[in-house]
C-alpha distance (Angstrom), angle and dihedral (degrees) to the residues before:
residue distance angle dihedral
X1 . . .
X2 3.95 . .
X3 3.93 84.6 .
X4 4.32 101.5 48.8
X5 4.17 82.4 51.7
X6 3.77 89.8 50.1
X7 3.64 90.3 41.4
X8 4.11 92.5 49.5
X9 3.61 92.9 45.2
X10 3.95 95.2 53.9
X11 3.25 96.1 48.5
X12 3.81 95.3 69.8
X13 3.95 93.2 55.4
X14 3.59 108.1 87.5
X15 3.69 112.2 -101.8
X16 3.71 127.3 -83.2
X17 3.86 141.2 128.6
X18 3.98 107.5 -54.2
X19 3.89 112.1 -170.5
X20 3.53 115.7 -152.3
X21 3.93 145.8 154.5
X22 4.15 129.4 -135.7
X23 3.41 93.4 -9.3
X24 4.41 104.2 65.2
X25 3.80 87.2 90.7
X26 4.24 99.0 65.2
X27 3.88 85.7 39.6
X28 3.52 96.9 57.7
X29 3.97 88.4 40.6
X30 4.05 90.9 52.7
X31 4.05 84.5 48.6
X32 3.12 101.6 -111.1
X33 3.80 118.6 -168.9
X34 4.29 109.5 -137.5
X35 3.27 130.2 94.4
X36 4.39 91.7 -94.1
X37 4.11 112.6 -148.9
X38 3.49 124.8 -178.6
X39 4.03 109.3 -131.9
X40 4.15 89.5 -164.3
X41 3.65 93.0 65.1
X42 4.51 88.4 45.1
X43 3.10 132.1 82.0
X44 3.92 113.1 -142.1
X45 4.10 97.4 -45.3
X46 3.42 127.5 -148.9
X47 4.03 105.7 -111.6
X48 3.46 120.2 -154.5
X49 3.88 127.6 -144.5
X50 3.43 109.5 -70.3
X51 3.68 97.2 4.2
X52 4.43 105.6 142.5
X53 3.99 124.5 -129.3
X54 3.88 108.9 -165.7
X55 3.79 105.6 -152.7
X56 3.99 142.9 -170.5
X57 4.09 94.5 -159.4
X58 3.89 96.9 166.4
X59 4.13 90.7 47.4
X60 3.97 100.9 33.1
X61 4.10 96.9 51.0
X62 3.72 89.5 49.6
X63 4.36 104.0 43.0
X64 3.99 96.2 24.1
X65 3.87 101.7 28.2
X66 3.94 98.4 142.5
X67 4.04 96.4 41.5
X68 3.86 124.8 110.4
X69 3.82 85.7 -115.2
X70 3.52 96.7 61.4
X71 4.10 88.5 34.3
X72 4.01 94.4 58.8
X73 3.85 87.4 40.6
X74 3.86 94.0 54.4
X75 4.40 87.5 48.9
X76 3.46 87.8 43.5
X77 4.00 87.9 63.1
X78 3.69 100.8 33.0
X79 3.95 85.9 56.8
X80 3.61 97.6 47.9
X81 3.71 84.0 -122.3
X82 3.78 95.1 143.8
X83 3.70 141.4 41.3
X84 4.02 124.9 -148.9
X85 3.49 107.9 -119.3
X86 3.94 105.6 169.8
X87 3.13 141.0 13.6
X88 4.30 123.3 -140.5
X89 3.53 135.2 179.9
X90 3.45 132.2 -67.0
X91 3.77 97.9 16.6
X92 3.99 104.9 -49.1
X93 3.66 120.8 135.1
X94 3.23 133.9 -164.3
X95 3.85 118.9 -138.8
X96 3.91 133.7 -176.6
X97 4.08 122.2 -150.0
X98 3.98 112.6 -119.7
X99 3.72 118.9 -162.7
């Protein structure tokens, strides 16, 4: 359920890359429309402007603490790199990269 509300929600922001961890497999089976990376199989990527990270802070940090997911999102933070822009159930967050 958590995933088809996701899924809905995304599909009415205008498509870009969206970076995102455990959860790239339902979006790409509910269709939807961005540009759908991986961040366990990257090491710290270069985001562009604009470019979305879809997040579960509060269960991530806890189950996957040490992994490059968790890692780049923890930079990502410290630098001010990225800006919450929605909120979902369950603990995923939606973030946009800011030059």
């Amino acid at each position: 359920q958590e995933e088809l509300i996701i899924a809905n929600a995304l599909k009415k922001i205008p498509s870009t890359t969206l970076n995102t961890f455990a959860i790239d497999g339902a979006l790409r089976t509910y269709d939807v429309p961005h540009d759908i990376v991986n961040m366990w199989g990257t090491t710290f990527p270069l985001y562009n402007n604009r470019d979305l990270i879809l997040f579960n802070p509060s269960r991530f940090t806890t189950l996957y603490k040490e992994s490059e997911p968790v890692k780049i999102f923890n930079q990502l933070m410290l630098q001010k790199k990225i800006v919450r822009i929605a909120v979902y159930p369950n603990g995923w967050e939606l973030y946009r990269a800011k030059q």
